[in-house]
Biotite code that builds the C-alpha atoms (Angstrom):
import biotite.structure as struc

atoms = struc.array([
    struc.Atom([175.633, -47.446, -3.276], chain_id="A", res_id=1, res_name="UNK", atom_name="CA", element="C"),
    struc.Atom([175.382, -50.933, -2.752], chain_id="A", res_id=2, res_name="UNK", atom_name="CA", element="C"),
    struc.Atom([175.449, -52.458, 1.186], chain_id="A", res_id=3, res_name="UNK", atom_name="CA", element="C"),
    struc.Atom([177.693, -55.468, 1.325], chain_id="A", res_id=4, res_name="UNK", atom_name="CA", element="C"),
    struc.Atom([177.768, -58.263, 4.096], chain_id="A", res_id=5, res_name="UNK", atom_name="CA", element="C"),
    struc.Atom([181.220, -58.604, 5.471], chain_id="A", res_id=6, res_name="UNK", atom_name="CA", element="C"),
    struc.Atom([182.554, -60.969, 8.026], chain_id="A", res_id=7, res_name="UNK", atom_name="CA", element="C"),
    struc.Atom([186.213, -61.100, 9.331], chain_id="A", res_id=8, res_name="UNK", atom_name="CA", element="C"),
    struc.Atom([187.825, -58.092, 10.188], chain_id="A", res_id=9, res_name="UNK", atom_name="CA", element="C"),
    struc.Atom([191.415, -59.225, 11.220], chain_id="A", res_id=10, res_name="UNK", atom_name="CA", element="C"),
    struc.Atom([194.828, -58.325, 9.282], chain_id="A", res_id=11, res_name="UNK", atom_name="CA", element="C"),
    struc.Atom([193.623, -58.751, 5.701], chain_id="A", res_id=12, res_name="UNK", atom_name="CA", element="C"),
    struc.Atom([189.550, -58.234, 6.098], chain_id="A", res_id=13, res_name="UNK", atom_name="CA", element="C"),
    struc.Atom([190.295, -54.894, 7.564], chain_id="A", res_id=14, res_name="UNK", atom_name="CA", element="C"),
    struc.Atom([191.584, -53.383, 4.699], chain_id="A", res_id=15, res_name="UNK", atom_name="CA", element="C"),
    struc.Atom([189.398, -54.740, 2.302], chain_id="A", res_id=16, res_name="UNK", atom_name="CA", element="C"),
    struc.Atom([186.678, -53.425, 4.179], chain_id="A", res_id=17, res_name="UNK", atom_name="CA", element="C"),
    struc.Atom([187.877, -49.963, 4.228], chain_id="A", res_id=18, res_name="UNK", atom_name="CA", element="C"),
    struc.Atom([188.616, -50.158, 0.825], chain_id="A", res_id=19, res_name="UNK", atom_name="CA", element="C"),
    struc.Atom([184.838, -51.201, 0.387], chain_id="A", res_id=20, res_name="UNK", atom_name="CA", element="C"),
    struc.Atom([184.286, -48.272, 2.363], chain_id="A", res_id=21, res_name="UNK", atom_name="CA", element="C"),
    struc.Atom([186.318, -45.596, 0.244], chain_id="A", res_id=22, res_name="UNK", atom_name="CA", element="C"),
    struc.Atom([184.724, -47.130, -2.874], chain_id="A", res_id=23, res_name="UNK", atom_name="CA", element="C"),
    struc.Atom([181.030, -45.997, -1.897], chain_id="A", res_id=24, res_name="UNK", atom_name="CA", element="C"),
    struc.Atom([179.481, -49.165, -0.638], chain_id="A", res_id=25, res_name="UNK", atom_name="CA", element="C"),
    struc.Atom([178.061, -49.505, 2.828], chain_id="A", res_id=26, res_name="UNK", atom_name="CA", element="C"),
    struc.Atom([179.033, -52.508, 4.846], chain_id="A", res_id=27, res_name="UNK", atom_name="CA", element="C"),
    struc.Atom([176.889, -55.016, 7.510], chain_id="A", res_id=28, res_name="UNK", atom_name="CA", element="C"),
    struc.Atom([180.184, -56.781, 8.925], chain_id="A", res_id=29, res_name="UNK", atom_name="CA", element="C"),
    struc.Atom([180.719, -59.009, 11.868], chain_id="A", res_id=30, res_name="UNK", atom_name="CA", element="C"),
    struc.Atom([183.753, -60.140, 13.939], chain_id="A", res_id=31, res_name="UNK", atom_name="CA", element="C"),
    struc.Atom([183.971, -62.236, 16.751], chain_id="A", res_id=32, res_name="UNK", atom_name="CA", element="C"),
    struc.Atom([186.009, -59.326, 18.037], chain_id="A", res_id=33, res_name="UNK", atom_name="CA", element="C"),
    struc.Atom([183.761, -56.484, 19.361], chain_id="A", res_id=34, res_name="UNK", atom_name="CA", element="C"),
    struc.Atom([186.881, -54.230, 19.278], chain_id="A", res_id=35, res_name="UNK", atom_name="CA", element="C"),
    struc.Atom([187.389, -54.796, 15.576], chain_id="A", res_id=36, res_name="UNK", atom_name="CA", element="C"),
    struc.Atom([183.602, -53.777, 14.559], chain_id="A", res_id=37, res_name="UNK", atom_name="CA", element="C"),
    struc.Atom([184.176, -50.053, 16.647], chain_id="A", res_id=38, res_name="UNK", atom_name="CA", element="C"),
    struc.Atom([187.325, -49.403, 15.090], chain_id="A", res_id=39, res_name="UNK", atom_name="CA", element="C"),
    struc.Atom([185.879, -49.652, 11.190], chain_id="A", res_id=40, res_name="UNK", atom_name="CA", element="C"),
    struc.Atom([182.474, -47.731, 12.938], chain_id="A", res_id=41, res_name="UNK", atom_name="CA", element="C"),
    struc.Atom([184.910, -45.020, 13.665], chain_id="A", res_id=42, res_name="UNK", atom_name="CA", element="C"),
    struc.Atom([186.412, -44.773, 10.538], chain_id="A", res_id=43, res_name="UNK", atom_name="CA", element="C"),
    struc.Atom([183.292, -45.171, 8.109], chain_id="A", res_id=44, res_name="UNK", atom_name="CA", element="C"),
    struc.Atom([179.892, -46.268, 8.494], chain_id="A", res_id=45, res_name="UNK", atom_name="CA", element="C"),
    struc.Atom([178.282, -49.428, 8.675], chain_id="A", res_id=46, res_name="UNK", atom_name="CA", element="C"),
    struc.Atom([175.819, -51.951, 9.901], chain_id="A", res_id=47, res_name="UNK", atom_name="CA", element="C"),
    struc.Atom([176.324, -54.122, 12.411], chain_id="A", res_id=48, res_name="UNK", atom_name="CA", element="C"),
])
């Protein structure tokens, strides 16, 4: 499993992230929306 830094979380980073997420990897994202980091926490894990 490989941990992947991942920043933007809007309409398309989303997606890729939880496709990152479905694939294996573990994530360290950031968003300048707080709201957007506990909403991929709740569907996968990850570091923020």
């Amino acid at each position: 499993m490989a941990t992947i830094g991942f920043v933007g979380l809007g309409a398309m980073g989303a997606p890729i992230a939880i496709n990152l997420l479905r694939a294996g990897n573990q994530l360290a994202v950031y968003d300048l929306n707080a709201l957007a980091c506990e909403r991929l926490a709740h569907a996968r894990r990850f570091l923020c």
